[in-house]
SENU-12362 format. One record per residue (C-alpha): residue in three letters; x, y, z. Coordinates in Angstrom, 2 decimals. Layout:
<atoms>
ALA,X,Y,Z
...
</atoms>
This chain:
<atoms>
UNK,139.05,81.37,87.97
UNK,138.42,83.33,93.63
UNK,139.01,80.05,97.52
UNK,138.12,77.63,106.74
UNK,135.54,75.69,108.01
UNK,133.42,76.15,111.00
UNK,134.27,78.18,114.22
UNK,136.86,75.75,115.90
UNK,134.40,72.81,117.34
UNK,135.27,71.83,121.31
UNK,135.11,68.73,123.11
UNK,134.61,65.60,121.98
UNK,131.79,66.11,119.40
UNK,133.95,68.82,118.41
UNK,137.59,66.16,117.86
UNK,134.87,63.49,116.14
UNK,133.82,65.85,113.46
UNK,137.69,67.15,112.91
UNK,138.23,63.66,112.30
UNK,135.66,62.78,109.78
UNK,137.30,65.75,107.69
UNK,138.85,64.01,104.95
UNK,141.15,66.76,103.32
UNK,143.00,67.66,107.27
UNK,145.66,65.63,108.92
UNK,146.19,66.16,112.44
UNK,149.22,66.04,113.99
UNK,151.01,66.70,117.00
UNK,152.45,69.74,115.90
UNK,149.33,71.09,114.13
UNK,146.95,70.26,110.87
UNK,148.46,69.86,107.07
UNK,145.84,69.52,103.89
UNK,145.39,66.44,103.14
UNK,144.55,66.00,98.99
UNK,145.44,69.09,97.53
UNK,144.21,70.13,93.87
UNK,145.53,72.44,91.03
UNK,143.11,74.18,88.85
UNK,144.30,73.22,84.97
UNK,144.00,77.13,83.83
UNK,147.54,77.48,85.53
UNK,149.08,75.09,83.11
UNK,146.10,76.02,80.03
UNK,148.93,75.95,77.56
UNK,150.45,72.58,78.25
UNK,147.35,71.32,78.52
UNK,145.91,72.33,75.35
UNK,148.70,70.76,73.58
UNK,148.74,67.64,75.49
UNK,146.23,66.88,78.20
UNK,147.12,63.49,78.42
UNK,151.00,64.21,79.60
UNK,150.15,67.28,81.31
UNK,147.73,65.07,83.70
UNK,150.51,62.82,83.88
UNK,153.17,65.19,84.79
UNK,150.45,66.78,87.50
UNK,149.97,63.52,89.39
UNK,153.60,62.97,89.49
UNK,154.23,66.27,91.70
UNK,152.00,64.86,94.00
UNK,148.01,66.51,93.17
UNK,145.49,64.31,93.61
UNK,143.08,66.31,93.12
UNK,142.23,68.94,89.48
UNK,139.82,71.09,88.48
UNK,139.12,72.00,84.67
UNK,139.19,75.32,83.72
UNK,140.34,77.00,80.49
UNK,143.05,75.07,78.06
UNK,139.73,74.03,75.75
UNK,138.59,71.19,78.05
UNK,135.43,71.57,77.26
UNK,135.93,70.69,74.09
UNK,138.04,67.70,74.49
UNK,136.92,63.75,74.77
UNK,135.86,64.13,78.30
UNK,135.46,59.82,79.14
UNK,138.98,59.69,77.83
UNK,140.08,62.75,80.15
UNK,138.26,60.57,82.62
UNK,140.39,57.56,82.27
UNK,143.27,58.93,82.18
UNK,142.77,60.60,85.45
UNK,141.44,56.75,86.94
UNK,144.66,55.72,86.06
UNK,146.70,58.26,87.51
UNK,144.78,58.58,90.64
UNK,143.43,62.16,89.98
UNK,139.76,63.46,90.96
UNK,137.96,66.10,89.33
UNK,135.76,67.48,92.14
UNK,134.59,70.09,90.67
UNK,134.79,72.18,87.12
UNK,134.60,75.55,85.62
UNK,131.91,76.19,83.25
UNK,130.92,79.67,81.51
UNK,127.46,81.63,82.37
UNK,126.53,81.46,78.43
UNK,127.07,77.80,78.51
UNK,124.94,77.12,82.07
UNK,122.26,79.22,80.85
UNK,122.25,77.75,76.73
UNK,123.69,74.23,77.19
UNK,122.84,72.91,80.57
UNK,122.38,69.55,79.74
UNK,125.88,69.37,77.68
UNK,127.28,71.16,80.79
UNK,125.86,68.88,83.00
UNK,126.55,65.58,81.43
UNK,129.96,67.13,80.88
UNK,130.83,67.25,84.91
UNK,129.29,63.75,85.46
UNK,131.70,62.03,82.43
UNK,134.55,63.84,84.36
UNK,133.72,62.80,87.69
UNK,132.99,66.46,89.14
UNK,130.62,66.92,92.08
UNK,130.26,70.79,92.00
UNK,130.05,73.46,88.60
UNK,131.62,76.88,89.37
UNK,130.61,80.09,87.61
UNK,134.25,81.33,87.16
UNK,133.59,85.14,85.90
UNK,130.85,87.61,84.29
UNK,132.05,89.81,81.52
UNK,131.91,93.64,82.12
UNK,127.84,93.43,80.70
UNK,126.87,91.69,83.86
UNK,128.22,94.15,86.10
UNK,125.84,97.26,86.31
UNK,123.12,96.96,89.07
UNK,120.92,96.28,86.73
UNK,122.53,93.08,84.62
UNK,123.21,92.32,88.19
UNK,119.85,92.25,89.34
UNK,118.86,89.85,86.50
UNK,121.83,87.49,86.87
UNK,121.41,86.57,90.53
UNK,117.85,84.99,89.99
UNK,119.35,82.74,87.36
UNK,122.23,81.69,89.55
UNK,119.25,80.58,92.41
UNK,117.76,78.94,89.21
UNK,121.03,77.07,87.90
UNK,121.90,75.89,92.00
UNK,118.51,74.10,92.08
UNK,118.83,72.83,88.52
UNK,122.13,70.98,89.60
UNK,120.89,70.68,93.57
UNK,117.89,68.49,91.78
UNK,120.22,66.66,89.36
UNK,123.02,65.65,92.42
UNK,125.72,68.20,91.91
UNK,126.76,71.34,93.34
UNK,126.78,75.15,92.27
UNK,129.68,78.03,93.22
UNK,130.38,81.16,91.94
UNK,134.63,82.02,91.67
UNK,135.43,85.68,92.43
UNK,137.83,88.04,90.99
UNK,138.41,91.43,92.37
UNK,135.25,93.27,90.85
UNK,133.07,91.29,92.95
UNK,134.54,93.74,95.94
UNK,135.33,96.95,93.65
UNK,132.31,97.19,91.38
UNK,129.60,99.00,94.04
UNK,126.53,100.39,92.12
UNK,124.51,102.57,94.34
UNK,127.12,101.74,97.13
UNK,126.46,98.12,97.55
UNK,129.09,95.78,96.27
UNK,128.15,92.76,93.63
UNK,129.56,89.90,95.93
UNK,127.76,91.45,99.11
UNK,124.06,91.50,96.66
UNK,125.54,87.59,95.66
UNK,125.30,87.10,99.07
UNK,122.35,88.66,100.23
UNK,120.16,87.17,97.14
UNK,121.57,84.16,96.35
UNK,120.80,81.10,98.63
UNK,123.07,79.76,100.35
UNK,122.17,75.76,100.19
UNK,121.96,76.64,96.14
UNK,124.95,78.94,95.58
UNK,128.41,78.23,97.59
UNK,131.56,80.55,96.89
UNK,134.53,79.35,95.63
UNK,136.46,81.99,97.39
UNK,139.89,82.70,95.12
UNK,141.93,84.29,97.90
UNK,144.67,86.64,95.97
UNK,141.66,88.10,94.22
UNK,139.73,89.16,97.37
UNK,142.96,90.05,99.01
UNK,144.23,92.52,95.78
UNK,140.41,93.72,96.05
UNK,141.66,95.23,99.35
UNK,139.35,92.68,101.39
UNK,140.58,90.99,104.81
UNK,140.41,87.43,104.22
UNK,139.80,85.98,107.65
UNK,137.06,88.67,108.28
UNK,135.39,87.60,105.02
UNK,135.48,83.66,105.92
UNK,133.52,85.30,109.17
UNK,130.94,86.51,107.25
UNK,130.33,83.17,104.97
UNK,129.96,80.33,107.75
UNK,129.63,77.10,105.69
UNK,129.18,78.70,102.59
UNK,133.03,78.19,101.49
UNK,133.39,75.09,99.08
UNK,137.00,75.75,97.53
UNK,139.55,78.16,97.77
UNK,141.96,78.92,94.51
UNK,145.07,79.34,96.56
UNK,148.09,81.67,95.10
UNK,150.31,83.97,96.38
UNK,150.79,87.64,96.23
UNK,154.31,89.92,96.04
UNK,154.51,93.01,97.38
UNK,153.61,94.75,94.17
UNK,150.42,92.52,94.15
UNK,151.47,89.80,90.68
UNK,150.67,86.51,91.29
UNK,153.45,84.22,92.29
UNK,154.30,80.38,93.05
UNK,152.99,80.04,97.02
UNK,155.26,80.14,99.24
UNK,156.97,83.17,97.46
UNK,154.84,86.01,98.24
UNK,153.38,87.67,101.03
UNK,150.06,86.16,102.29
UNK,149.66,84.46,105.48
UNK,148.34,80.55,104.38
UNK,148.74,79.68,107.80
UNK,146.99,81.51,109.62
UNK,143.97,81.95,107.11
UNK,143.52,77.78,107.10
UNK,143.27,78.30,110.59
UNK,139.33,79.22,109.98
UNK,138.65,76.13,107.77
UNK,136.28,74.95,110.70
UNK,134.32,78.25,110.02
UNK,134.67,78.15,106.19
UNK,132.87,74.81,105.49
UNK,136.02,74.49,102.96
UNK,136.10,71.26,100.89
UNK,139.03,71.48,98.62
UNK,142.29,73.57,98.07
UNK,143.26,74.50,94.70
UNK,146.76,76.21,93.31
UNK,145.88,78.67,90.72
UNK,148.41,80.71,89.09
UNK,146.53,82.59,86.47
UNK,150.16,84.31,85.42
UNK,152.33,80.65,86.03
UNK,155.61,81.43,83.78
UNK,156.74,79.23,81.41
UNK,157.54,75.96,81.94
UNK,155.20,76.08,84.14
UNK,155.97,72.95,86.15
UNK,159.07,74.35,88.58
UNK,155.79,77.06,90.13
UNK,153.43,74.21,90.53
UNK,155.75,72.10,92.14
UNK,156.34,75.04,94.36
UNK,152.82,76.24,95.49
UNK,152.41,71.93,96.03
UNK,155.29,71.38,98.11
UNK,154.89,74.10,100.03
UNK,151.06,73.72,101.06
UNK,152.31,70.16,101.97
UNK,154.76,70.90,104.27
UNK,152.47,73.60,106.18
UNK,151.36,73.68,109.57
UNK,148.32,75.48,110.70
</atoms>
């Protein structure tokens, strides 16, 4: 559950479009984000027991912004998930739903993300079945398939990477560079979960070179020096200086993931949130 813009723009054409960008404040010492999201999985367990107080207790911290993902959401009564998050003052840009269910329930799926608000589906992960060249080979096609499906009914399409995106290489080609290379680009963005490409070994400002535009999230978490997740702000990667490249990205939203949060949960969401707020770049 893998997450820049364009090169820095110049001149005054250049300050007007920085402007228009909702989710950046400028200021004179630099940029902060401007809404910034949590993806539910980090808090799946809370939520599962009681989505209701567990939106509540999100807003409070500060997010504005929450993408579903895990804790049986999809499962739940999505209008009142909806209302609830009216009244809080939460958006659900965007939401995680599973291969099986894109390719056997797309209309449930897609009347699912419209009740909740969401502008974009993410493919969040492909069991170990998809991941020879040849389940790879037949998976791509239906990912062009699934963008135009949603492209044609107003809504987005990105695929969330883990590590064996990078790692998995039959016949020496990775599976994210073949998602790449055969998927098209106005159909299928990249929700581009940074710990996982970084624990993949990949350099994350080199990759954001080589996907102008393509970026629509990032899952943001942190990494110690024995690569676990932690809260951000506690670990080792440079936020900074990677949001530096959201003009190359195309970026739209930031979300804190923390697929290993530790119980209670809140104190490392409160964290990652406070400390993304209070960054410069």
């Amino acid at each position: 559950m893998i997450m820049n813009r364009r090169h820095m723009l110049l001149g005054a054409g250049g300050l007007a479009a920085l402007a228009g960008q909702p989710l950046l404040a400028r200021t004179a010492a630099g940029r902060r984000l401007g809404n910034i999201g949590l993806q539910l999985y980090t808090v799946r367990e809370l939520f599962a027991a009681d989505p209701v107080a567990t939106l509540e207790k999100v807003a409070k911290i500060g997010y504005r912004e929450v993408e579903y993902g895990g804790g049986g959401y999809d499962a739940m009564d999505h209008k009142m998930l909806r209302a609830t998050m009216d009244r809080l003052g939460l958006k659900a840009p965007s939401i995680h739903v599973s291969y099986d269910a894109l390719m056997d329930n797309f209309d449930a799926s897609l009347t699912m993300a419209k009740t909740l608000g969401a502008d974009t589906i993410i493919l969040p992960y492909m069991v170990d079945k998809h991941r020879t060249a040849q389940a790879w080979s037949a998976t791509l096609p239906n990912m062009n398939r699934i963008g135009k499906q949603l492209k044609d009914a107003g809504l987005g399409f990105a695929y969330h990477n883990h590590d064996f995106e990078f790692t998995v290489k039959p016949d020496g080609v990775s599976l994210f560079d073949r998602l790449v290379k055969e998927t098209d680009p106005a159909l299928v963005k990249i929700e581009l979960d940074l710990y996982w490409a970084i624990h993949a070994g990949e350099d994350p400002k080199a990759l954001i070179g080589r996907l102008p535009g393509r970026i629509y999230a990032y899952h943001v978490k942190d990494m110690r020096p024995d690569k676990s997740m932690t809260s951000v702000g506690l670990g080792t990667v440079d936020f900074a200086s990677i949001f530096k490249l959201n003009g190359t990205s195309g970026v739209k939203h930031f979300y804190v993931e923390n697929d290993q949060s530790p119980a209670p949960y809140l104190p490392d969401i409160t964290k990652s949130f406070q400390t993304l707020r209070a960054l410069k770049f």
